[in-house]
C-alpha positions in Angstrom: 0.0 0.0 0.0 1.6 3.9 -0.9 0.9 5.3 2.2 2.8 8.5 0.6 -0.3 9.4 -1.3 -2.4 9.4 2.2 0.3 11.1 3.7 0.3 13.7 1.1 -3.9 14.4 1.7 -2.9 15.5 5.3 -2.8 12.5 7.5 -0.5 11.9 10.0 1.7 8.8 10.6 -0.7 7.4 13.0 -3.9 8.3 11.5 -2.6 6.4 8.3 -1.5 3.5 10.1 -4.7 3.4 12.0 -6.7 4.1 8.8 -5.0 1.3 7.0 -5.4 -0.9 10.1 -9.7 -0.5 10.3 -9.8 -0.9 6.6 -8.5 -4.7 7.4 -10.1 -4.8 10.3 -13.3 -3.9 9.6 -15.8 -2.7 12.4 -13.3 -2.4 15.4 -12.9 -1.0 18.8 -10.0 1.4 19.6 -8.5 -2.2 22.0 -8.3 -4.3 18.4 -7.2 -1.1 16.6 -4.2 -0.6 19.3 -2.9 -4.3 19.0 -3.0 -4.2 15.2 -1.0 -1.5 15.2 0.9 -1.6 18.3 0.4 1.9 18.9 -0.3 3.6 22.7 -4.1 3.9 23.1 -4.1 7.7 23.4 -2.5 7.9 20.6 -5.2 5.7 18.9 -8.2 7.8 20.0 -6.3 10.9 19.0 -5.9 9.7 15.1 -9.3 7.8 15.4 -10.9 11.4 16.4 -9.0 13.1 13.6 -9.9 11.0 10.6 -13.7 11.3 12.4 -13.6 15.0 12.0 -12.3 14.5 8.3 -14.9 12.2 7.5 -13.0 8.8 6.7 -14.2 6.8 9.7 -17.5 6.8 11.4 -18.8 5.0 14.9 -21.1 3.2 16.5 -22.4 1.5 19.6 -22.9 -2.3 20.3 -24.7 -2.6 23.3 -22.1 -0.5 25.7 -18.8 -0.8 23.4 -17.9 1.8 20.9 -16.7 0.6 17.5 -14.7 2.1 14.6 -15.3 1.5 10.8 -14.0 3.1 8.2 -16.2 5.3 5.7 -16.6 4.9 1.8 -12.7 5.3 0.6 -14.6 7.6 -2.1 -14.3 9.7 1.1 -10.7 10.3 0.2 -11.8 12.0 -2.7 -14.4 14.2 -1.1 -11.0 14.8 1.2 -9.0 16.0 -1.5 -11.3 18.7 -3.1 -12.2 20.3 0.2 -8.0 21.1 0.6 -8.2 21.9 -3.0 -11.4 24.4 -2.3 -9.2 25.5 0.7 -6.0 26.7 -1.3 -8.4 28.1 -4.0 -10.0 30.4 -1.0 -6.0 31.6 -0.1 -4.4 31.5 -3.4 -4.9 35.1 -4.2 -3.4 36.6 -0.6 -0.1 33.8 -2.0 -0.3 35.5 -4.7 -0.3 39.0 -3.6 2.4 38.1 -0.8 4.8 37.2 -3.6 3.7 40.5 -5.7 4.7 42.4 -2.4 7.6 40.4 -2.5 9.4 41.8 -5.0 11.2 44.5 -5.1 9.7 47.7 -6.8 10.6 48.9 -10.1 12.5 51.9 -9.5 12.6 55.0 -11.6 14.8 57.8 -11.8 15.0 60.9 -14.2 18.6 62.1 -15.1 18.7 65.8 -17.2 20.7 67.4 -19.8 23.9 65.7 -21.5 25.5 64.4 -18.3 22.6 62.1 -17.3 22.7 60.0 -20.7 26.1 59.6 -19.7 25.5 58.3 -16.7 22.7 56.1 -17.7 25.1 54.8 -20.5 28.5 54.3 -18.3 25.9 52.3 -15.7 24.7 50.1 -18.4 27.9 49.0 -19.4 29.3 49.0 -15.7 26.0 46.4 -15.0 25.8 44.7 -18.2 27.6 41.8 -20.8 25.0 42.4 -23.4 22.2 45.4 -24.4 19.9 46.1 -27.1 19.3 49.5 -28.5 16.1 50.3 -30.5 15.1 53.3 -32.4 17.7 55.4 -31.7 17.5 59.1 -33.7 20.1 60.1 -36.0 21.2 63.2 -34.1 20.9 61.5 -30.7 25.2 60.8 -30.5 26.1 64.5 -32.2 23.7 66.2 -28.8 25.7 63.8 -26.5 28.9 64.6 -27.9 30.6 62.1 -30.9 33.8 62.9 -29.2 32.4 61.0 -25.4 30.6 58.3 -27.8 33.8 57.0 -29.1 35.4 56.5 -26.0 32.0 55.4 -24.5 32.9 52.6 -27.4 36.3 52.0 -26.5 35.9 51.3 -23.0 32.5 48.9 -24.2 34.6 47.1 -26.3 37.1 46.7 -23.8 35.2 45.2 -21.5 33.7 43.3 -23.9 30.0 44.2 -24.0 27.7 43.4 -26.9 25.5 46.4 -28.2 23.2 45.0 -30.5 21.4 48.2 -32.6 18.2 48.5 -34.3 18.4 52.2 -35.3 15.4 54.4 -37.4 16.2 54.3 -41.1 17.5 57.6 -41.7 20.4 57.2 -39.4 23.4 59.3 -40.4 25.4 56.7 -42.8 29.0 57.7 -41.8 27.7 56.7 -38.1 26.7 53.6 -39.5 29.8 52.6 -40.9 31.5 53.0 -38.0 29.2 50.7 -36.1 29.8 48.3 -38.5 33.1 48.3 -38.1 33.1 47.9 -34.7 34.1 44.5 -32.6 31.1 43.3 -30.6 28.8 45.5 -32.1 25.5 44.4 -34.4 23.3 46.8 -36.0 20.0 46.4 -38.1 17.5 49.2 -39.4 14.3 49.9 -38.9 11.2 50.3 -41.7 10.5 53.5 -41.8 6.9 53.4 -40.9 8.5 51.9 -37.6 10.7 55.0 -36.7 10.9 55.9 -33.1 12.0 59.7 -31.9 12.6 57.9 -28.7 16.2 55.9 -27.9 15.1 53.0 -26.0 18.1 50.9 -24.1 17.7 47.4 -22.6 20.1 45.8 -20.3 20.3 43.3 -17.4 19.0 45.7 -14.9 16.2 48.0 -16.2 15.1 49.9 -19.4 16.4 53.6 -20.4 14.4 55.8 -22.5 15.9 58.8 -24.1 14.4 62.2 -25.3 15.9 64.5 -27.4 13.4 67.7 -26.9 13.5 68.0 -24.3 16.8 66.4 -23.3 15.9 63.6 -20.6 17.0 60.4 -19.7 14.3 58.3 -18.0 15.8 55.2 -16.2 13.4 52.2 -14.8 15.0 49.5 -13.3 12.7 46.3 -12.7 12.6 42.5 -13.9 9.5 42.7 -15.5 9.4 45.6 -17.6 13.5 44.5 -19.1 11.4 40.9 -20.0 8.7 42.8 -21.6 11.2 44.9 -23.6 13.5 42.8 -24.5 10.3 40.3 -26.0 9.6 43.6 -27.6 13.3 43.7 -29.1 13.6 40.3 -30.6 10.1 40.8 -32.2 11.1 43.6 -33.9 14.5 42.0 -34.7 12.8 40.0 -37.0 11.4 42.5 -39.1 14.5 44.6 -39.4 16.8 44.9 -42.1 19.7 44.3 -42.2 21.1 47.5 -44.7 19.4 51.0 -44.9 16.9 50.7 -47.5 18.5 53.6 -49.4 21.7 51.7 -50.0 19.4 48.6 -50.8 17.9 51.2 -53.5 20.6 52.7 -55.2 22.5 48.8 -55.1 18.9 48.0 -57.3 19.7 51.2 -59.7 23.1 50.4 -60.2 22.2 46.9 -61.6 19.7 48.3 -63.4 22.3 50.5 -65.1 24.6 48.0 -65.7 22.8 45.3 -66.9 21.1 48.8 -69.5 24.7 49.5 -70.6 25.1 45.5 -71.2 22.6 45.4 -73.7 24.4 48.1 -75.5 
């Protein structure tokens, strides 16, 4: 017999044992109950009032002698669903104890040129990998290019992966530079996608970044850098992978050529 299961509805070592013991048994007093199971008597009445209150064994008298029998095992069932109904009933304070559990998100607002800098040293002080989305063309000329490039050399040397999906219009010598560059992707965006808003996702939060005015907006939570980064990788799929200009004038120069070939 798994006595596990039984153990696992709520009952006790001895309420099992004695449980077990009056299924065998049949109709039994708490004496023939004790000797089958070699357990003290108090300890018998205890488990035999226990399994009374939870509905698995019933009495009754026989002229001045109380016997024990042991209800419908369907009981067991009837068992079950009444600690089922119980957690149902406390589920949602669980729930809302682990909600209160977790640490808030936590938002700051950093202004002017020297918070983006500080929001981008953190990130790659706090991070081995980040995604960049929508970022506007003039968005590293109003930090400075200057502070960019070094903000690039020190990435690189500690080895941090910036993975770009910048807005289609972005300035094409700035592009060739991040192409050039060692741990360094970089996709576009459609242009019916373009965003006036830089949006950075690393291991500890989200940064968004305004141009007009100039404001860095920082949250730092679990949840909302899940929710962005699902956001990233959708939009990674529709991305392309060379600015749709270049694409175009790479389709005119075939065109071209393959005119002057017929000639």
């Amino acid at each position: 017999m798994e006595k596990q299961t039984l153990y696992d509805l709520g009952l006790s070592k001895n309420e099992v044992e004695v449980y077990l013991s009056l299924l065998q048994l049949g109709p039994s007093t708490a004496i023939d109950v004790a000797k089958e199971t070699r357990l003290h008597r108090p300890n018998i009445y205890d488990a035999l009032n226990k399994l009374s209150k939870k509905g698995l064994v019933a009495h009754f008298m026989r002229e001045t002698t109380k016997y024990y029998e042991v209800v419908d095992p369907d009981q067991l069932m009837t068992l079950m669903k009444l600690k089922e109904g119980d957690l149902l009933k406390i589920l949602p304070e669980l729930k809302m104890m682990q909600l209160n559990a977790r640490p808030p998100a936590s938002i700051s607002v950093l202004e002017g040129i020297s918070g983006v800098r500080r929001a981008l040293t953190d990130i790659i002080n706090n991070t081995k990998k980040f995604y960049a989305l929508g970022i506007p063309k003039d968005h590293a000329p109003t930090i400075g290019e200057g502070w960019i490039r070094e903000w690039h050399t020190e990435r690189i040397k500690k080895k941090v992966w910036f993975h770009h999906i910048v807005n289609e219009d972005y300035y094409p010598h700035r592009v060739k530079l991040l192409s050039s560059l060692p741990y360094t992707t970089i996709k576009f965006l459609p242009k019916e996608y373009n965003s006036p808003t830089m949006v950075l996702i690393y291991d500890k939060g989200v940064v968004f970044g305004l141009l007009q005015p100039l404001v860095t907006i920082r949250i730092l939570g679990d949840d909302i850098t899940k929710c962005f980064r699902n956001y990233f990788m959708m939009l990674d799929k529709i991305a392309l992978t060379e600015i749709p200009q270049a694409s175009a004038q790479k389709k005119t120069n075939k065109r071209a050529q393959g005119s002057r070939e017929c000639f």
